[in-house]
TITIDREN-298780 format. One line per field, with one value per residue: x, y, z of N, C-alpha, C, O in turn; residue in one letter. Coordinates in steps of 0.05 Angstrom, whole numbers, plus 5000, padded with zeros to 4 digits. Layout:
# residues N
n_xx = (X | ...)
n_yy = (Y | ...)
n_zz = (Z | ...)
ca_xx = (X | ...)
ca_yy = (Y | ...)
ca_zz = (Z | ...)
c_xx = (X | ...)
c_yy = (Y | ...)
c_zz = (Z | ...)
o_xx = (X | ...)
o_yy = (Y | ...)
o_zz = (Z | ...)
code = (A | ...)
END
This chain:
# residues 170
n_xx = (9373 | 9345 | 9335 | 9278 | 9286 | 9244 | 9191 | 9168 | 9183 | 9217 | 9256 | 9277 | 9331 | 9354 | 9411 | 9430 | 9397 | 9401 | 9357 | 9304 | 9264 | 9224 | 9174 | 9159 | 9122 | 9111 | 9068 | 9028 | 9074 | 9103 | 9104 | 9123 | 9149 | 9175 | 9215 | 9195 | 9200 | 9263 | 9302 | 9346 | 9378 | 9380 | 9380 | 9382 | 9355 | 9369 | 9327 | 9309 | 9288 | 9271 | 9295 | 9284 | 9303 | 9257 | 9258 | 9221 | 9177 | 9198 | 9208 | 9219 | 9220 | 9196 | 9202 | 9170 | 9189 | 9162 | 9118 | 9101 | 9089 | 9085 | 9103 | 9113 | 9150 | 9140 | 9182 | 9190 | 9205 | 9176 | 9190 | 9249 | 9284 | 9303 | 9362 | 9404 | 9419 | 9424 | 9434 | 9431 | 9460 | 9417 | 9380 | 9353 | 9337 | 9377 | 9375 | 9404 | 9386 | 9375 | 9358 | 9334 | 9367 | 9382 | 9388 | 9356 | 9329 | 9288 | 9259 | 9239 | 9205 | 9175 | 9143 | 9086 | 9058 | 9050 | 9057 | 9079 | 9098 | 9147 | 9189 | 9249 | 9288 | 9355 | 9373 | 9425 | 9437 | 9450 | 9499 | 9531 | 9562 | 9550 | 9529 | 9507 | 9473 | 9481 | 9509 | 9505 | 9530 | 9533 | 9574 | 9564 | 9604 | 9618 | 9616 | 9638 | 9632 | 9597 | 9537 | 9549 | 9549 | 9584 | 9579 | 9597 | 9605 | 9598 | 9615 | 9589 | 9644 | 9667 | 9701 | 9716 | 9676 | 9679 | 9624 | 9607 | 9553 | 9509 | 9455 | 9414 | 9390 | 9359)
n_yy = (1138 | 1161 | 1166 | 1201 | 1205 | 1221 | 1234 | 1202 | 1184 | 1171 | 1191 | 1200 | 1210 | 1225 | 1225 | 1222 | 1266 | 1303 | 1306 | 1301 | 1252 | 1220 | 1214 | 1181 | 1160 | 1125 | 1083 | 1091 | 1115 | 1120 | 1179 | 1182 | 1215 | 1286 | 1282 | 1232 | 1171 | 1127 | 1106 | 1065 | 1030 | 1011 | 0970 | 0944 | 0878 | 0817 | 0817 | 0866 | 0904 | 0939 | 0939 | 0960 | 0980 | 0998 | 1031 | 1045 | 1015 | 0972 | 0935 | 0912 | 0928 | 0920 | 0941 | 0930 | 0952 | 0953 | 0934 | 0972 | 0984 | 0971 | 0931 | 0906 | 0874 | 0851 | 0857 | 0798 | 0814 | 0863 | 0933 | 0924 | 0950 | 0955 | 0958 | 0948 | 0915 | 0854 | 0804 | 0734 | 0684 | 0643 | 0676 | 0692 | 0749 | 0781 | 0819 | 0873 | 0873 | 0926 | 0942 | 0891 | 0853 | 0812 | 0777 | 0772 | 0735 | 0736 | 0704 | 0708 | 0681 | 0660 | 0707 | 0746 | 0807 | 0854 | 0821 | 0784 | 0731 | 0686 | 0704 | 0695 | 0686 | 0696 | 0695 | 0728 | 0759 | 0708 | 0689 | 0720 | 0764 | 0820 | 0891 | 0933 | 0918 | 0961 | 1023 | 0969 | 0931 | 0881 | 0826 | 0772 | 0715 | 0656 | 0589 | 0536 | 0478 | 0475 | 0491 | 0534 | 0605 | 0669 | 0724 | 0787 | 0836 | 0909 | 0937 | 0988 | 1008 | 1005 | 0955 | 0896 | 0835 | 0776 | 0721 | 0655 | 0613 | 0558 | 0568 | 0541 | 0537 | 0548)
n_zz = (3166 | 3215 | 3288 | 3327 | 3380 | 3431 | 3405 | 3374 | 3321 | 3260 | 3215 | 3147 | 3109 | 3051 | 3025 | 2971 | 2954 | 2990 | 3022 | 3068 | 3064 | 3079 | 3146 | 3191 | 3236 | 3299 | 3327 | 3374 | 3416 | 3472 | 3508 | 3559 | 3600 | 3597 | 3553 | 3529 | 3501 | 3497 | 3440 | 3446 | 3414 | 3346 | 3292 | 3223 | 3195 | 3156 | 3120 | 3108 | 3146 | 3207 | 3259 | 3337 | 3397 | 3459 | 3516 | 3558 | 3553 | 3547 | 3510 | 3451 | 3386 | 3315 | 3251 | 3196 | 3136 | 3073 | 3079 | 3107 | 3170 | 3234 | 3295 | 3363 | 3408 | 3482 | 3531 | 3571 | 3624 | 3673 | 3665 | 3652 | 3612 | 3561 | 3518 | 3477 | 3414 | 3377 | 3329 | 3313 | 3277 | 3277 | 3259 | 3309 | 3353 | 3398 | 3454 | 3512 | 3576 | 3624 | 3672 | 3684 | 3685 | 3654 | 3590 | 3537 | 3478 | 3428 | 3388 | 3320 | 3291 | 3321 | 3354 | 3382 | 3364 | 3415 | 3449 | 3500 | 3483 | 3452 | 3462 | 3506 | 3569 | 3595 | 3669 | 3677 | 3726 | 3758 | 3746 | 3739 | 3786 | 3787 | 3793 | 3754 | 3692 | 3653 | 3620 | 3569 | 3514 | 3463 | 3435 | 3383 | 3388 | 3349 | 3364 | 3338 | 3341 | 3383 | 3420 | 3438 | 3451 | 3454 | 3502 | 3500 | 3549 | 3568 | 3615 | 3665 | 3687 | 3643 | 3642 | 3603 | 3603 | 3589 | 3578 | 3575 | 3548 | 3545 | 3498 | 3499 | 3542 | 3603)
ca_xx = (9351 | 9340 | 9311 | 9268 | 9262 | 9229 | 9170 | 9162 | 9190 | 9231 | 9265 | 9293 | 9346 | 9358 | 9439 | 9437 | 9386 | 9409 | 9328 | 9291 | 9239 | 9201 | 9172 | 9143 | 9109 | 9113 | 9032 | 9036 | 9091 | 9096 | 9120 | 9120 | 9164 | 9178 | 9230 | 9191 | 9216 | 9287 | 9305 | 9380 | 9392 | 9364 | 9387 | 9367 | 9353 | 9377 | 9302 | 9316 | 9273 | 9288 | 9299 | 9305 | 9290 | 9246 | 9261 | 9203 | 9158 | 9206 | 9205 | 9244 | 9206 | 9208 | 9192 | 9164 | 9189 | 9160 | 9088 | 9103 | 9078 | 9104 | 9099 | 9118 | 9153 | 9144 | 9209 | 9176 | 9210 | 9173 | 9210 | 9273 | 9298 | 9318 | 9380 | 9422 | 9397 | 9444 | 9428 | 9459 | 9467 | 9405 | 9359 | 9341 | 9349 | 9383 | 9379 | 9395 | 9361 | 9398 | 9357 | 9333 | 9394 | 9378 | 9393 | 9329 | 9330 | 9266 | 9242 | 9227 | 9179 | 9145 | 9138 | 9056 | 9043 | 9039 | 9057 | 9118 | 9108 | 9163 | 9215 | 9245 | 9298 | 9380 | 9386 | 9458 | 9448 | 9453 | 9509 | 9553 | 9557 | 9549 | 9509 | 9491 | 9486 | 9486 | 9506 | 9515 | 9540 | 9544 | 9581 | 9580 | 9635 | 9598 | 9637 | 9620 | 9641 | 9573 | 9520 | 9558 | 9562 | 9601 | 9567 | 9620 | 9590 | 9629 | 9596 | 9592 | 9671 | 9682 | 9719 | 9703 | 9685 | 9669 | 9604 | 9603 | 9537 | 9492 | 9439 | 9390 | 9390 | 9329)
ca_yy = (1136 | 1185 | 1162 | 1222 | 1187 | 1242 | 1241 | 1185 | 1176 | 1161 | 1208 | 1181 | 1222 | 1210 | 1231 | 1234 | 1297 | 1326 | 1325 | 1283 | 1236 | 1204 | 1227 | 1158 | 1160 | 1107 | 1087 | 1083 | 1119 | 1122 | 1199 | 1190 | 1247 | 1310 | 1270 | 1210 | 1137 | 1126 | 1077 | 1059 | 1012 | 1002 | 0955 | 0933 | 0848 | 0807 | 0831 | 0898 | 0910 | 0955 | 0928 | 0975 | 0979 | 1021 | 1033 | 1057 | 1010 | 0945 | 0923 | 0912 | 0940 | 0910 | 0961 | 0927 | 0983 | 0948 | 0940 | 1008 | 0960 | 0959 | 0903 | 0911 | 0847 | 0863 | 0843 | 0790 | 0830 | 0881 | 0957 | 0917 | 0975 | 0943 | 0978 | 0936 | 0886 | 0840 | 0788 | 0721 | 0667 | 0634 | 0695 | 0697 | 0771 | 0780 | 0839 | 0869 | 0888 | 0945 | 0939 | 0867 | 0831 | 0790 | 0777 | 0766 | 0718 | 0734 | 0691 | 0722 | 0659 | 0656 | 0723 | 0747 | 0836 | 0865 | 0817 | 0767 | 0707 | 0682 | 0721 | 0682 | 0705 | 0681 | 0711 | 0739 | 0764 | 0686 | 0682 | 0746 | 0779 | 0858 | 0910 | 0938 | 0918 | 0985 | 1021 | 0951 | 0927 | 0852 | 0817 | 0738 | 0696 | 0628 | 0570 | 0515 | 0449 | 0467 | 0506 | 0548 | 0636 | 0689 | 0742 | 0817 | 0858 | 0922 | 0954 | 1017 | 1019 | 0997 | 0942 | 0876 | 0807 | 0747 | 0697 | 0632 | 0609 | 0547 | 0580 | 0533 | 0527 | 0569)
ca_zz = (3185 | 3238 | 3307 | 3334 | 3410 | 3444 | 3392 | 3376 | 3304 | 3241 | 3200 | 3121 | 3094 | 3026 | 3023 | 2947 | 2950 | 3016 | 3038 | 3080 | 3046 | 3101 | 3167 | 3202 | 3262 | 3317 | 3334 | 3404 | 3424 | 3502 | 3521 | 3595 | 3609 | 3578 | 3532 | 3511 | 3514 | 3486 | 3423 | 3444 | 3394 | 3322 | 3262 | 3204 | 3200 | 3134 | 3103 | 3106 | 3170 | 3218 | 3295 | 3353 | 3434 | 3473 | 3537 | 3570 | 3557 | 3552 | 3481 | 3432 | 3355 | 3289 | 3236 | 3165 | 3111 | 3060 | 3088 | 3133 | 3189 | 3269 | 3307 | 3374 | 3428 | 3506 | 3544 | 3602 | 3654 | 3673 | 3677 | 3637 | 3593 | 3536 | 3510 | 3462 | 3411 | 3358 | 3311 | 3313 | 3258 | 3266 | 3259 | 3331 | 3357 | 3429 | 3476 | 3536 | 3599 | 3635 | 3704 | 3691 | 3686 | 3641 | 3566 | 3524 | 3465 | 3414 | 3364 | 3302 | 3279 | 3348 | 3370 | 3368 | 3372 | 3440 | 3474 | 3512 | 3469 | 3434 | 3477 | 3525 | 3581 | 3613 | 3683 | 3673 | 3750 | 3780 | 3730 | 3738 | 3798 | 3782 | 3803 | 3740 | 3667 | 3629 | 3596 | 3555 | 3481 | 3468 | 3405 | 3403 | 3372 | 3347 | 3356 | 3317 | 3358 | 3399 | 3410 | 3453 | 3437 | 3481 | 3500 | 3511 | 3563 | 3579 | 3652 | 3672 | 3685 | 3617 | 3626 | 3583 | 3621 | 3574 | 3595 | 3562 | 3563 | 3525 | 3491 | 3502 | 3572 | 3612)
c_xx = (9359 | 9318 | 9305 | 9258 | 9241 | 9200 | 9157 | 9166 | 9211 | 9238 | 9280 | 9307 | 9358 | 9392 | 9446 | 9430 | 9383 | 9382 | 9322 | 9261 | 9223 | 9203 | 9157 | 9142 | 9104 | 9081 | 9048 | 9052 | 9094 | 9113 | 9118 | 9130 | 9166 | 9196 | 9217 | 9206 | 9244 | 9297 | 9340 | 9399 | 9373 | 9386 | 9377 | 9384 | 9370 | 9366 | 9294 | 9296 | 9286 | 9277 | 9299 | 9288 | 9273 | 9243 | 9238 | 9182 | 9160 | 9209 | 9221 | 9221 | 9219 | 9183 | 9190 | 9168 | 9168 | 9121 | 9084 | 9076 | 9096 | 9090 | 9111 | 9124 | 9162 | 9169 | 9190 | 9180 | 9194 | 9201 | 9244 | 9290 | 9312 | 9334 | 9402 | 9409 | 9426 | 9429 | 9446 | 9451 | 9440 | 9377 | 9345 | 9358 | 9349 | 9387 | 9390 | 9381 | 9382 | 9384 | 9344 | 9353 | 9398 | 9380 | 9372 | 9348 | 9294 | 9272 | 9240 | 9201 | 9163 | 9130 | 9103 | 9065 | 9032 | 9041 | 9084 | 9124 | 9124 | 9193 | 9224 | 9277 | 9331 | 9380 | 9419 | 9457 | 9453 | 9481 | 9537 | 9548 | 9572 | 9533 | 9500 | 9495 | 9487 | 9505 | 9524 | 9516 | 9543 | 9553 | 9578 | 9608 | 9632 | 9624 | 9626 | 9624 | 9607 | 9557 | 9521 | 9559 | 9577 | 9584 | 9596 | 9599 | 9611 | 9600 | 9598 | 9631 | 9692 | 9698 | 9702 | 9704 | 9669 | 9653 | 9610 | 9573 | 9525 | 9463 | 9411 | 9376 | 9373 | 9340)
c_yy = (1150 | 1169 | 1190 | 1216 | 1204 | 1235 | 1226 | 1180 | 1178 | 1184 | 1202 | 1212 | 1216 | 1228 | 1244 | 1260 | 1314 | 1332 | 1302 | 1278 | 1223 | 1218 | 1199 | 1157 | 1137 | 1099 | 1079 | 1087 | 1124 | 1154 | 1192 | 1205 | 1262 | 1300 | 1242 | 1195 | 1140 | 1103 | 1082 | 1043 | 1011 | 0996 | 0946 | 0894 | 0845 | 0816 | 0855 | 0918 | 0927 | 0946 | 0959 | 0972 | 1009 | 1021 | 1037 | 1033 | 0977 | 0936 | 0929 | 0917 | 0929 | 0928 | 0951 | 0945 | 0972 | 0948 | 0958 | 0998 | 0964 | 0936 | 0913 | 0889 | 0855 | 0840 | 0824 | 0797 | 0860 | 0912 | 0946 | 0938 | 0967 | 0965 | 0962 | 0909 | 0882 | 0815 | 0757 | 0693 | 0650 | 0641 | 0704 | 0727 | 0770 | 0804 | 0839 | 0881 | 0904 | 0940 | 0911 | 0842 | 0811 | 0792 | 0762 | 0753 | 0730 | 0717 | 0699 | 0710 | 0660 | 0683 | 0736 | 0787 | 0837 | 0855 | 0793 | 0734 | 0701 | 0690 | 0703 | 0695 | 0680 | 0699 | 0716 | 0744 | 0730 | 0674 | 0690 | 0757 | 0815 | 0870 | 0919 | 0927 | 0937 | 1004 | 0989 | 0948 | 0897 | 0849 | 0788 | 0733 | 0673 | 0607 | 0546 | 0486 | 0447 | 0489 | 0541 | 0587 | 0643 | 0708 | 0763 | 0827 | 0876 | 0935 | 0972 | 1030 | 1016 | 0979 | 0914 | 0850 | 0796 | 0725 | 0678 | 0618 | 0584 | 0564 | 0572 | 0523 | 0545 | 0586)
c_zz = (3210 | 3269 | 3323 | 3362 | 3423 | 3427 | 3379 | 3338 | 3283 | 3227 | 3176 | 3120 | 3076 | 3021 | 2989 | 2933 | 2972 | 3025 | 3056 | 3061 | 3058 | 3123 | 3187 | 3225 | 3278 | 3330 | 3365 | 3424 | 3452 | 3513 | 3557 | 3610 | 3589 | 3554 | 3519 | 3510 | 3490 | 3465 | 3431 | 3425 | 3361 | 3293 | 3240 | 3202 | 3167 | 3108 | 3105 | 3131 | 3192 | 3252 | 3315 | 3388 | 3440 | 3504 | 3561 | 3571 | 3550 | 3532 | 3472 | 3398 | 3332 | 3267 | 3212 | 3143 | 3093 | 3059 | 3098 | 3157 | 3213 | 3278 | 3334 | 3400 | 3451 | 3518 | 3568 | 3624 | 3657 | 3680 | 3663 | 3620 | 3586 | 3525 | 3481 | 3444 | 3382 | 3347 | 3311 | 3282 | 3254 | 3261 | 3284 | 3337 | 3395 | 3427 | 3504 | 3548 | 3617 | 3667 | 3707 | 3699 | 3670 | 3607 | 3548 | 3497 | 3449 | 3389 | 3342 | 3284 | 3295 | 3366 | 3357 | 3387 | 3396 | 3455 | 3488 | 3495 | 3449 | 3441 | 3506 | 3542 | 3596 | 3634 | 3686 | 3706 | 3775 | 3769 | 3732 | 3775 | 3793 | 3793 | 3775 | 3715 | 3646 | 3637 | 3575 | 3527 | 3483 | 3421 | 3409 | 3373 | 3368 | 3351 | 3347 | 3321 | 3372 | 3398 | 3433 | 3447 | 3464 | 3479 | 3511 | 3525 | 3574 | 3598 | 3645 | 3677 | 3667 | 3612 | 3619 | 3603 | 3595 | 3587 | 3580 | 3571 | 3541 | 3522 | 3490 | 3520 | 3579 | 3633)
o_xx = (9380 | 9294 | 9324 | 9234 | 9218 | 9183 | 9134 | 9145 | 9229 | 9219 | 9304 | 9296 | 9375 | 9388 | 9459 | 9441 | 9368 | 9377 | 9338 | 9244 | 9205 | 9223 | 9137 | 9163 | 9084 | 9073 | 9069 | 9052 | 9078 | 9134 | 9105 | 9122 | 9161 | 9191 | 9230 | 9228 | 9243 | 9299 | 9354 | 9423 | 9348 | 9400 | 9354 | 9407 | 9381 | 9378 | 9271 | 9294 | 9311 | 9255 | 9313 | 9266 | 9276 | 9223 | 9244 | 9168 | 9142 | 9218 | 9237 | 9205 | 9243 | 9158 | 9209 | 9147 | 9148 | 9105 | 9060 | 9052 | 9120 | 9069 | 9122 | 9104 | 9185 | 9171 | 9175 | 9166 | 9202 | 9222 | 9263 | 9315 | 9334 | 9324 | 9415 | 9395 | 9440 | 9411 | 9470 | 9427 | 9437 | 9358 | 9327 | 9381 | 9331 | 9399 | 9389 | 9366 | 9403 | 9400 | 9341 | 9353 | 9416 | 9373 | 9374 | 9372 | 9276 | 9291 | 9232 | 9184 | 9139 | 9114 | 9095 | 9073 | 9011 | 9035 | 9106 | 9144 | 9118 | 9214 | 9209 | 9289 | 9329 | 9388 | 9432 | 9476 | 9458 | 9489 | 9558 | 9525 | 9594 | 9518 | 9478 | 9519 | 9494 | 9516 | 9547 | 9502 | 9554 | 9547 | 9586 | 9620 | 9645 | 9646 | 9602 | 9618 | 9594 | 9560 | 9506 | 9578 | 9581 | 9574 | 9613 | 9577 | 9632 | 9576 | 9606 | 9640 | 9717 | 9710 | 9679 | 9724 | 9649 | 9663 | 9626 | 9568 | 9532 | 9451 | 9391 | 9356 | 9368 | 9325)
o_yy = (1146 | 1164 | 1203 | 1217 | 1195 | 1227 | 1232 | 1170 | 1190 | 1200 | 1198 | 1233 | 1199 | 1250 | 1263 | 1272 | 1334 | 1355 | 1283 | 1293 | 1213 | 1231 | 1208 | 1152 | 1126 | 1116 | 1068 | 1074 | 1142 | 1151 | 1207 | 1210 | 1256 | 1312 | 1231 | 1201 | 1153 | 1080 | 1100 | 1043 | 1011 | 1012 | 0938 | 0886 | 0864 | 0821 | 0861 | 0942 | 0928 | 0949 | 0978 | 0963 | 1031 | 1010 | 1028 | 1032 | 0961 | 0914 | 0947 | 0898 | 0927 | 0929 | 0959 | 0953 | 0985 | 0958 | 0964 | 1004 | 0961 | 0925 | 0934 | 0884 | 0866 | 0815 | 0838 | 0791 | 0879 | 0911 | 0962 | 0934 | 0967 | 0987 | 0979 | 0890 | 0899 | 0806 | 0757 | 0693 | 0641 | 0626 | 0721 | 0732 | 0763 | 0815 | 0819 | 0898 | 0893 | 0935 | 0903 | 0821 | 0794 | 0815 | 0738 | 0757 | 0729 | 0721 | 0676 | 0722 | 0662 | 0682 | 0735 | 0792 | 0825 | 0864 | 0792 | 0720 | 0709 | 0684 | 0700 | 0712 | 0657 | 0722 | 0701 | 0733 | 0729 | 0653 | 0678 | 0755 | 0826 | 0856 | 0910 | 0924 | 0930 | 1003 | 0989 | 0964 | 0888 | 0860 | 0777 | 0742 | 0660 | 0610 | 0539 | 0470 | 0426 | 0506 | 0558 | 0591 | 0631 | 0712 | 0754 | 0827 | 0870 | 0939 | 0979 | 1053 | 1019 | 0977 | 0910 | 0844 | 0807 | 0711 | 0688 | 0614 | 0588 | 0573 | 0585 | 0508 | 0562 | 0603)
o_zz = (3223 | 3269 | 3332 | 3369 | 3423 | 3444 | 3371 | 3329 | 3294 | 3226 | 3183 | 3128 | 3081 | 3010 | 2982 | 2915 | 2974 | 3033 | 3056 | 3051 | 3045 | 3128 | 3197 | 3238 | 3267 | 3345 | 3374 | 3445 | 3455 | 3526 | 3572 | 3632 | 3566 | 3533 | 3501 | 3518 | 3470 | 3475 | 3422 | 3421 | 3363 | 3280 | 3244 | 3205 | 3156 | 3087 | 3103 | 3131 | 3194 | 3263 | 3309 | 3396 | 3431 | 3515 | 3583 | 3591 | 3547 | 3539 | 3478 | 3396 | 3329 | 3266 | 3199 | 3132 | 3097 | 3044 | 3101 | 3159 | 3211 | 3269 | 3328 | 3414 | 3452 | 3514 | 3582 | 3644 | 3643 | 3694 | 3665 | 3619 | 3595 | 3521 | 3469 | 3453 | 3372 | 3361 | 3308 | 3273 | 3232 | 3259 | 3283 | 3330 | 3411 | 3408 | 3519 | 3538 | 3623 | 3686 | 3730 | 3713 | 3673 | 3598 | 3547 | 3494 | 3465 | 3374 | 3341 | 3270 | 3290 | 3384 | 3333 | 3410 | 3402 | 3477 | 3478 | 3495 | 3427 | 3430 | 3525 | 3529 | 3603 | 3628 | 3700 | 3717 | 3799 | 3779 | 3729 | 3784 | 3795 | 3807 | 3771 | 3710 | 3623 | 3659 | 3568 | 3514 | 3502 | 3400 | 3430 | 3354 | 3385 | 3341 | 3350 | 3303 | 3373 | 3380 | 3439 | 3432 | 3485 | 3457 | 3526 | 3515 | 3585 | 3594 | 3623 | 3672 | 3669 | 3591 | 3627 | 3615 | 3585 | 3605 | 3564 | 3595 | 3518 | 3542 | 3483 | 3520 | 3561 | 3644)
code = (X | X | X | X | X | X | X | X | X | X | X | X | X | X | X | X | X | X | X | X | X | X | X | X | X | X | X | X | X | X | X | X | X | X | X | X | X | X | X | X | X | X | X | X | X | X | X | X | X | X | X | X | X | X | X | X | X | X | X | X | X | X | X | X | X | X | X | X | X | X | X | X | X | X | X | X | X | X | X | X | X | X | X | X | X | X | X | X | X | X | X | X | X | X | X | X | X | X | X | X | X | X | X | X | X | X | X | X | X | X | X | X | X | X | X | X | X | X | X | X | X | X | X | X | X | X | X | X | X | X | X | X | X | X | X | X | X | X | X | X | X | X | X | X | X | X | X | X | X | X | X | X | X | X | X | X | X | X | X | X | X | X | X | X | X | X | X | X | X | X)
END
């Protein structure tokens, strides 16, 4: 899988016949500059779905192969530029926000198309003191006494600080 950010879509390359087999097009794609909005991150879920961020226009995308279906969940911060998104153990998908500061939490049961429900938000900036959080990467590390994760954030000067945070706190 090929992301084509500029243009707003998908590119299959099938490896075993050296061609490309799909061309899927993004409905809605937001060019707002000459380069068109940027997917920084994209994974595939447990159900073979394909996750990824869009910067431009705050969201985080969940791509249905199977129905060839988008769905699309706005970050509640406005201007957030979602850049990083991971999966954790109990299907909930976390991002971050590179000028929000904040570390989104979606839903995948509660979230409704187009719009912020289901997504809910940790300010990391009352938390951390930084100036920026991108370019960011997070991993957690579950521990299983509580309901505790870690989030890794490496800054802009690359080096690694460890949060500890409860996950069900607002």
């Amino acid at each position: 899988w090929i992301a084509a950010n500029w243009i707003g879509r998908f590119l299959v390359f099938d490896t075993s016949t050296n061609n490309f087999i799909k061309n899927i097009s993004i409905p809605n794609w937001n060019p707002k500059t000459t380069f068109g909005s940027m997917m920084w991150d994209l994974k595939f879920d447990k159900n073979g779905d394909l996750w990824f961020t869009d910067e431009q226009s705050s969201s985080v995308w969940k791509y249905l192969i199977k129905q060839n279906k988008f769905e699309r969940y706005i970050s509640p911060t406005n201007s957030s530029y979602p850049l990083s998104l991971t999966f954790d153990s109990n299907g909930l998908v976390w991002f971050t926000n590179v000028f929000g500061k904040k570390l989104g939490i979606l839903n995948p049961e509660e979230v409704k198309n187009n719009i912020t429900t289901g997504i809910r938000e940790i300010d990391l900036g009352k938390r951390i003191n930084f100036e920026t959080m991108g370019p960011s990467s997070m991993s957690f590390s579950p521990n299983n006494k509580s309901k505790t994760n870690t989030l890794l954030e490496r800054n802009s000067s690359s080096s690694n600080v460890t949060v500890n945070f409860d996950d069900t706190e607002e």
